[in-house]
N, C-alpha and C positions, 0 to 999 in steps of 0.2 A: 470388608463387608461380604455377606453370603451375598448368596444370587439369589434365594428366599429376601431378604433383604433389600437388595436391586432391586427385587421388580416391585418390592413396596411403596419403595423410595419414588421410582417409575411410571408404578401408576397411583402414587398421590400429584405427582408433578402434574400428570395426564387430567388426572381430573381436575385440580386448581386451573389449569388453560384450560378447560373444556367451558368449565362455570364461568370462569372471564371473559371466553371468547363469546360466550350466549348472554353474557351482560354488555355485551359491547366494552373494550378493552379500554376504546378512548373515552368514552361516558364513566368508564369506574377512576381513570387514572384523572380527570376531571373534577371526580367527587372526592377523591383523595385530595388533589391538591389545594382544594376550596375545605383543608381543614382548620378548625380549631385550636391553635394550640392551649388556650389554655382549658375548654375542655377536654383537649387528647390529656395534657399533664394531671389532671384529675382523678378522668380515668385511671391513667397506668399510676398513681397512689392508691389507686382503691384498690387495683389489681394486686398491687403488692404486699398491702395489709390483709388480703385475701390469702395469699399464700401464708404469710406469718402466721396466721390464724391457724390454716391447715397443719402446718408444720406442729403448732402446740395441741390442738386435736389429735393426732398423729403420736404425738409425745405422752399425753394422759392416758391415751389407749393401752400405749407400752408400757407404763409407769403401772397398772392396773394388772396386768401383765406379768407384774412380778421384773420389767426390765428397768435398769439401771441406766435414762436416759435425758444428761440435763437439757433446758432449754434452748440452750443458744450451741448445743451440739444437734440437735431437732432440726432448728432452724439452717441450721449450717447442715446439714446434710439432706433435707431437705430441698434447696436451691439448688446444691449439686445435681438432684434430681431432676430439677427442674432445667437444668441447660441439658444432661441428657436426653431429657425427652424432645429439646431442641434439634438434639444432633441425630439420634438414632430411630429407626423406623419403628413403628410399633405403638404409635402415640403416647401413652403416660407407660407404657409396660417397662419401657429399658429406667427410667426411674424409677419406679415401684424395687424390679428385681433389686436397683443396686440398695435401695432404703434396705432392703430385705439381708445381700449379705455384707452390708455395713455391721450392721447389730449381730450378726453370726461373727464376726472379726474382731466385734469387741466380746466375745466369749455367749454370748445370749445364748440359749435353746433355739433350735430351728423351727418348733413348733409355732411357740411363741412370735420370734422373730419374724417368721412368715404371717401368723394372723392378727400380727399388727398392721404390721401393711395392706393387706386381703380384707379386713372389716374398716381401718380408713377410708380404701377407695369404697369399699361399697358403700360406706353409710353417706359420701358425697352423692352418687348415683341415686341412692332411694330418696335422698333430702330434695335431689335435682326433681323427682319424679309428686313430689307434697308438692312443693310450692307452683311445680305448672297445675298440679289439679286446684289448688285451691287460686292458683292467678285466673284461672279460666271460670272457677266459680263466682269469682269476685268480678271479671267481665258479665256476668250472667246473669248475678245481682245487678247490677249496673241499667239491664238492659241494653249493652251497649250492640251497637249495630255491626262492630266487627266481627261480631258471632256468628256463624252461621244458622238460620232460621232452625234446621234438625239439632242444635246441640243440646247436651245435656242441661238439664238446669241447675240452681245452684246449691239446691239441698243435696240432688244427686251426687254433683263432685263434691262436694263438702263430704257427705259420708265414705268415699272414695278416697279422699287425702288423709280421713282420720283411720280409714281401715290401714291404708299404704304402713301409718305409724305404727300402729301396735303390730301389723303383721311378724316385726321381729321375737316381740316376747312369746308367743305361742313358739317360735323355732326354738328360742331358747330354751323353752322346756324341755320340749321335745329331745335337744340336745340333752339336757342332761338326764335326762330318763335315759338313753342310748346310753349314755358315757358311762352312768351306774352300772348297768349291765356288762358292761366289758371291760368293767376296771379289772376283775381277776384274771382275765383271756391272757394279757399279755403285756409288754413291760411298757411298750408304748398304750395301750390301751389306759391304763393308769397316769398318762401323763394327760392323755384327752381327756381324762375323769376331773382331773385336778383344777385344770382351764376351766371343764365346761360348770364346776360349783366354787368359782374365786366369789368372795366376798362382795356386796352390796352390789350387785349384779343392774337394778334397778335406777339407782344413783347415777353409776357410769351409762347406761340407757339415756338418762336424759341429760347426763352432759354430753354423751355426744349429739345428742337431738338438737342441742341449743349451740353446738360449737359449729354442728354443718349446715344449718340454718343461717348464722352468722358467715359463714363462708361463703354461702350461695347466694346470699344476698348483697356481701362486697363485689362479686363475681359480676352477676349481675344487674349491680347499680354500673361497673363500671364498664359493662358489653352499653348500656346505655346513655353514657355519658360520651363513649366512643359515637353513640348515632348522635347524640345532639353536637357532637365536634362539627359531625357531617350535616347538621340542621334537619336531622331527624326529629318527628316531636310525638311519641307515640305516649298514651299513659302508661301506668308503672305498673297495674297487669297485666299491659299486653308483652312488655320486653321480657316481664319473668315467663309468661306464655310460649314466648320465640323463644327465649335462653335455653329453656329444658331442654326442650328436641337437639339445637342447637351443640351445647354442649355433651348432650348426649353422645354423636356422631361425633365429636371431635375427639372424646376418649375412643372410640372404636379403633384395638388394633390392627387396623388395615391402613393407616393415614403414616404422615411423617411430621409430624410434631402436632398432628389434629389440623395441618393444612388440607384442602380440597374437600371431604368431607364436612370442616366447619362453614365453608365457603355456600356449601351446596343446599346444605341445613340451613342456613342465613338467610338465600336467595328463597329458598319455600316459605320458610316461617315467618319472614320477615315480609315477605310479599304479600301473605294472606291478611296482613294487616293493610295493606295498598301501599306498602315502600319500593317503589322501584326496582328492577332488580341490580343496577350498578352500585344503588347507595346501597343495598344491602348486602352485596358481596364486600360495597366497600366499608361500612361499618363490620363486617367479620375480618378483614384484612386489616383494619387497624386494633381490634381486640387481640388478633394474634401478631401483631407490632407489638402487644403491651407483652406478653408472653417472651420475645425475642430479648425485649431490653432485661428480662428479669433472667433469661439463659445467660445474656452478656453476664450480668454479676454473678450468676451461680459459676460460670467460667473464671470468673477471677476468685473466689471462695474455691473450687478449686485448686488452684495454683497457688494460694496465699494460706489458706486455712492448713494447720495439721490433723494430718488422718488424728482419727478417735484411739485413745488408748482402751487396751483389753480392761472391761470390768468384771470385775470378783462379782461373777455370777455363778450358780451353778454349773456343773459340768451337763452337757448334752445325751442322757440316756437313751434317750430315742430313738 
């Protein structure tokens, strides 16, 4: 491990004891043990059908792509990813890179290769960022009192989640009006051209709208299945409310597997609802327990699964 690395590793560690130790350590390790198991096994089923989800999202982007990538090699490479982002600092980044030169190994374009991976994660981010504005619209509609008295109201975020959505297609013009322009410049400029006018542009738009929708929503049925393990009982826009920020901070690469930062996000978000702050470090400590069990299997996929063979793709001009 670098020493850039160490001190990541170091100061997630720091900050996961810091947020425990201001939860009081024996009130969290208290609310842990008064769990649920069969809403904890729930959860980590949903968590898991979450990721499978991801992984074929993930897979149709590439397939879109012009890559050569079947499902259940998606999927299996995919988990791999997921136990690295267990093991290595940088939260979801050291699985992103390897997704990225997986598909380089099986002969892909790096172009491609990379902006499959780079527009999966983001479309989870921006999907993350819809459903807390429309969670928080839908508290607002409500009336409900967890609001705070100055917040927006619910037409306001309503046209806020719907701008968030389309804000992609206006980029995607814009991209390909750039990309026309510099298709003659140069060899790779022709290859961004090609990308930026692939076919039914629209279509894949809103499959992935409805794939990472579907993900966020497994994601965060099962961060709140985790609270009611803990006999948390909040409604179902306030968890998607707390999930955003929440999982927000847990991809920031500054964490080690999204520990200490998801902790920390848990303890604000989940607090502004009136949840304690032990139950809610300790419902973010058994969502990332559901994370742990699915690195356990991505470690044995790993160890069990064969690397991908080279596919008869184009060679890499670029």
């Amino acid at each position: 491990m670098t020493r850039k690395g160490a001190l990541r590793v170091g100061a997630a560690a720091a900050l996961l004891a810091g947020v425990i130790w201001l939860a009081d350590p024996a009130t969290v390790l208290q609310a842990i043990r008064g769990v649920d198991g069969d809403w904890f096994a729930f959860g980590a089923s949903l968590a898991i059908l979450s990721n499978i989800v991801s992984a074929l999202r993930w897979r149709a982007l590439s397939v879109w792509l012009g890559q050569r990538l079947a499902a259940i090699a998606a999927v299996t490479l995919y988990f791999r990813a997921v136990a690295l982002n267990a093991l290595l600092p940088g939260a979801v980044v050291g699985g992103d890179v390897y997704r990225m030169l997986s598909l380089r190994r099986t002969g892909q374009p790096a172009l491609e290769a990379g902006l499959s991976v780079m527009l999966d994660r983001l479309s989870g981010l921006w999907m993350l960022l819809i459903i807390g504005a429309l969670a928080c619209a839908a508290g607002a509609a409500g009336g409900s009192p967890l609001l705070p008295a100055n917040w927006p109201g619910a037409p306001a975020l309503g046209v806020l989640a719907l701008l968030l959505w389309v804000a992609p297609l206006p980029a995607l013009a814009f991209a390909r009006r750039v990309a026309g322009r510099l298709r003659a410049r140069a060899q790779w400029a022709e290859r961004v051209a090609c990308v930026a006018h692939l076919p039914a542009p629209g279509r894949q738009f809103l499959l992935q709208s409805v794939a990472s929708a579907l993900v966020q929503w497994l994601s965060i049925a099962a961060f709140a299945l985790g609270g009611r393990a803990l006999g948390v009982d909040l409604p179902a826009w306030a968890w998607a409310a707390a999930a955003a920020p929440t999982f927000l901070m847990a991809a920031l690469p500054v964490s080690f597997g999204g520990w200490g930062t998801r902790e920390a996000a848990a303890g604000v978000c989940l607090g502004a609802f009136g949840v304690p702050v032990a139950q809610a470090v300790g419902v973010s400590v058994l969502y990332g327990l559901f994370g742990v069990l699915q690195a356990l299997a991505g470690s044995i996929v790993f160890a069990l699964a064969r690397p991908l063979a080279p596919a008869c793709a184009p060679s890499d001009k670029g």
